[in-house]
Residue frames as a rotation matrix with the C-alpha (Angstrom) as fourth column:
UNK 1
0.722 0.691 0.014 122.98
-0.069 0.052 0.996 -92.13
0.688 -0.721 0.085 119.93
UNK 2
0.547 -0.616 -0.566 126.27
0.814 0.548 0.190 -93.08
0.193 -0.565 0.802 121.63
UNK 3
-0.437 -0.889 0.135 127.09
0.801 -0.453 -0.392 -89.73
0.410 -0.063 0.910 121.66
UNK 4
-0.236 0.640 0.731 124.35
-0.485 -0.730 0.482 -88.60
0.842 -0.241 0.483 123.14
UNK 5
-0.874 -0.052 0.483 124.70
-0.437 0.521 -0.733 -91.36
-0.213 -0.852 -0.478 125.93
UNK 6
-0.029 0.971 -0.237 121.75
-0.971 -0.083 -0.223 -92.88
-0.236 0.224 0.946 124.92
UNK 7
-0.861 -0.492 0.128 122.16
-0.464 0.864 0.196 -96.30
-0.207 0.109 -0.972 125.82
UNK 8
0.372 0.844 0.385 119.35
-0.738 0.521 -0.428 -98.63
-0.562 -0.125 0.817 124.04
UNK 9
0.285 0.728 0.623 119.54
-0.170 0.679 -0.715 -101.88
-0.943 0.098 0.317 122.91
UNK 10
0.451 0.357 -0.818 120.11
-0.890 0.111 -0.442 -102.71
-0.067 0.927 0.368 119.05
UNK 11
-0.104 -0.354 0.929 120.14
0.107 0.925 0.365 -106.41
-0.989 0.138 -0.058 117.52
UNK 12
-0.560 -0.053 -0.827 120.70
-0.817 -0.129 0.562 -107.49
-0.136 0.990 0.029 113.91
UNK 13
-0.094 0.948 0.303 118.05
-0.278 0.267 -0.923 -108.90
-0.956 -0.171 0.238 112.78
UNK 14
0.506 0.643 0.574 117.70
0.025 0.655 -0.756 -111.39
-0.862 0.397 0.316 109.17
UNK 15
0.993 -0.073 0.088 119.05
0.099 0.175 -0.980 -112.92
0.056 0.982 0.181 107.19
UNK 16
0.305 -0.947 0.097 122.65
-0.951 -0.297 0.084 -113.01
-0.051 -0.118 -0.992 108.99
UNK 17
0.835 -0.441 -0.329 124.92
0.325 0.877 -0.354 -115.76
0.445 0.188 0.876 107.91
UNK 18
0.884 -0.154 -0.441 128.14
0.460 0.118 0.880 -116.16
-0.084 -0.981 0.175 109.43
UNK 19
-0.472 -0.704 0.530 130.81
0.834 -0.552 0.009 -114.07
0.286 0.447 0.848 107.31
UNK 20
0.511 0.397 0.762 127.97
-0.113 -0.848 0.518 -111.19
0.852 -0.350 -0.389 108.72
UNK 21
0.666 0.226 -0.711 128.98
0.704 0.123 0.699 -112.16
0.245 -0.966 -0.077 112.50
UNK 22
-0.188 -0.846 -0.500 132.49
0.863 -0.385 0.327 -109.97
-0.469 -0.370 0.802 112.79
UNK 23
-0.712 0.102 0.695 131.42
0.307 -0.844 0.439 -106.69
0.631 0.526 0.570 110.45
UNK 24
0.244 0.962 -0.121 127.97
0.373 0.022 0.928 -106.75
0.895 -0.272 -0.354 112.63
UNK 25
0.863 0.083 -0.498 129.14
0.503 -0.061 0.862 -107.18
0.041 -0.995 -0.095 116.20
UNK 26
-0.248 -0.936 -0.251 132.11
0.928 -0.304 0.216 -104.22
-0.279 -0.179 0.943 114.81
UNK 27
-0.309 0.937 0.164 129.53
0.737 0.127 0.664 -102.51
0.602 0.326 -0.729 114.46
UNK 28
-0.902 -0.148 0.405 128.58
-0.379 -0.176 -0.909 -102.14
0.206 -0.973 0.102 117.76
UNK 29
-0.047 0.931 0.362 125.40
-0.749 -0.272 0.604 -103.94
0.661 -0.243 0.710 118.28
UNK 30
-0.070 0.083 0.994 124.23
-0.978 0.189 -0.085 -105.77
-0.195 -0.978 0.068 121.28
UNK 31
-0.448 -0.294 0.844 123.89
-0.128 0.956 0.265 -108.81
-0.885 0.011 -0.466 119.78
UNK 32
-0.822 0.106 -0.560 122.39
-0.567 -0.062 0.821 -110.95
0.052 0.992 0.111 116.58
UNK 33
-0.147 0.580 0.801 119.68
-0.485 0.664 -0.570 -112.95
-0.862 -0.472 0.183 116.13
UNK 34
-0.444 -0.655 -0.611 120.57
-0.887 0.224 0.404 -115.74
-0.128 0.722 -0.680 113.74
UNK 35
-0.045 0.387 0.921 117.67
-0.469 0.806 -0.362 -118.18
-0.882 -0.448 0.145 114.03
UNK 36
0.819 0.482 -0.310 116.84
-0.483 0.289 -0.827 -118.82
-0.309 0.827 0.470 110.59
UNK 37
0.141 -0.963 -0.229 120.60
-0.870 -0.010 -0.494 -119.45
0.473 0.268 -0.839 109.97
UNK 38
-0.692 -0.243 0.679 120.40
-0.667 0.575 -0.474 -122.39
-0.276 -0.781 -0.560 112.44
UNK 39
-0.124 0.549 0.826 117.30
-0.312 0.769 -0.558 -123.80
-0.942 -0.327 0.076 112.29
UNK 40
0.914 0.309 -0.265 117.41
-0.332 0.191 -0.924 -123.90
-0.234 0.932 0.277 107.69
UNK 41
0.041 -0.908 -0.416 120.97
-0.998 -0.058 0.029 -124.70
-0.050 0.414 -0.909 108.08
UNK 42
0.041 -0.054 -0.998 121.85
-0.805 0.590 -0.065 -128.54
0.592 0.805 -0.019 106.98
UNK 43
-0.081 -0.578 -0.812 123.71
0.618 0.610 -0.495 -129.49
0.782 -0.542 0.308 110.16
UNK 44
0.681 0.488 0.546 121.76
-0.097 -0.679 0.728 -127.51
0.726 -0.549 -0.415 112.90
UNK 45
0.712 -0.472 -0.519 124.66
0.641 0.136 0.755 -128.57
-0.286 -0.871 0.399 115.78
UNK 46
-0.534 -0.729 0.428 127.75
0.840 -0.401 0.364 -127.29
-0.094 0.554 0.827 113.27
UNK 47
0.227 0.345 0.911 125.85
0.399 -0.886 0.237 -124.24
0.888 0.310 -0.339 112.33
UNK 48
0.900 0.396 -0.184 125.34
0.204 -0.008 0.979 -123.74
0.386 -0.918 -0.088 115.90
UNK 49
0.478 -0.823 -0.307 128.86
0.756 0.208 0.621 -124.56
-0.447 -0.528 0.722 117.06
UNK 50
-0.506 -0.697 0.509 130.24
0.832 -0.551 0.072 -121.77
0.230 0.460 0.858 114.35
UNK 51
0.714 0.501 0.488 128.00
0.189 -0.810 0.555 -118.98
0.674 -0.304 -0.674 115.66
UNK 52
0.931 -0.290 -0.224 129.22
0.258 0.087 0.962 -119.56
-0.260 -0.953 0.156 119.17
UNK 53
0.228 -0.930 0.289 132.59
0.906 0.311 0.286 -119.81
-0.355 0.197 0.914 117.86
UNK 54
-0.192 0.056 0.980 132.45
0.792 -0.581 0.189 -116.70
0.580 0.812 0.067 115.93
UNK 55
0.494 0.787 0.370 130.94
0.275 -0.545 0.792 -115.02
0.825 -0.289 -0.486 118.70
UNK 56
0.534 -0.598 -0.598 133.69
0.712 0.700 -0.064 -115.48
0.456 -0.391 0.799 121.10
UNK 57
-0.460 -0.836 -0.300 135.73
0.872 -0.361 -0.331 -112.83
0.168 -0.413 0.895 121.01
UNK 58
-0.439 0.288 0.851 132.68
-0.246 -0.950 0.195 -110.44
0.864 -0.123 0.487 121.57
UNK 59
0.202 0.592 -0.780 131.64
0.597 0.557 0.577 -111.71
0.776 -0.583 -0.241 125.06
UNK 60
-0.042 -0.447 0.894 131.74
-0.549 -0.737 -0.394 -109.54
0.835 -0.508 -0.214 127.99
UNK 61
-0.063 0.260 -0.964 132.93
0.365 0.905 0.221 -110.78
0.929 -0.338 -0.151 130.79
């Protein structure tokens, strides 16, 4: 599609854990959606905090 300019959208979607976050968002998609990963994870702040972390160097600013 990106070579057809063809700008939509795309998220990963289940089942991403956080060794997925850097292969995913090299990729090229718009973003992830990593709820289950958070909300089944042991330590729901720390889970949190390593997304974010992880997520860093794809931010646009």
């Amino acid at each position: 599609m990106h070579e057809r300019e063809i700008n939509i959208a795309t998220v990963a979607v289940g089942g991403i854990l956080p060794e997925d976050v850097a292969p995913l968002m090299e990729s090229g998609v718009n973003g992830i959606a990593v709820s289950g990963a958070i909300a089944f994870a042991p330590d729901i702040k720390a889970a949190t905090e390593e997304f974010l972390r992880l997520l860093e160097p794809y931010e646009k600013k």
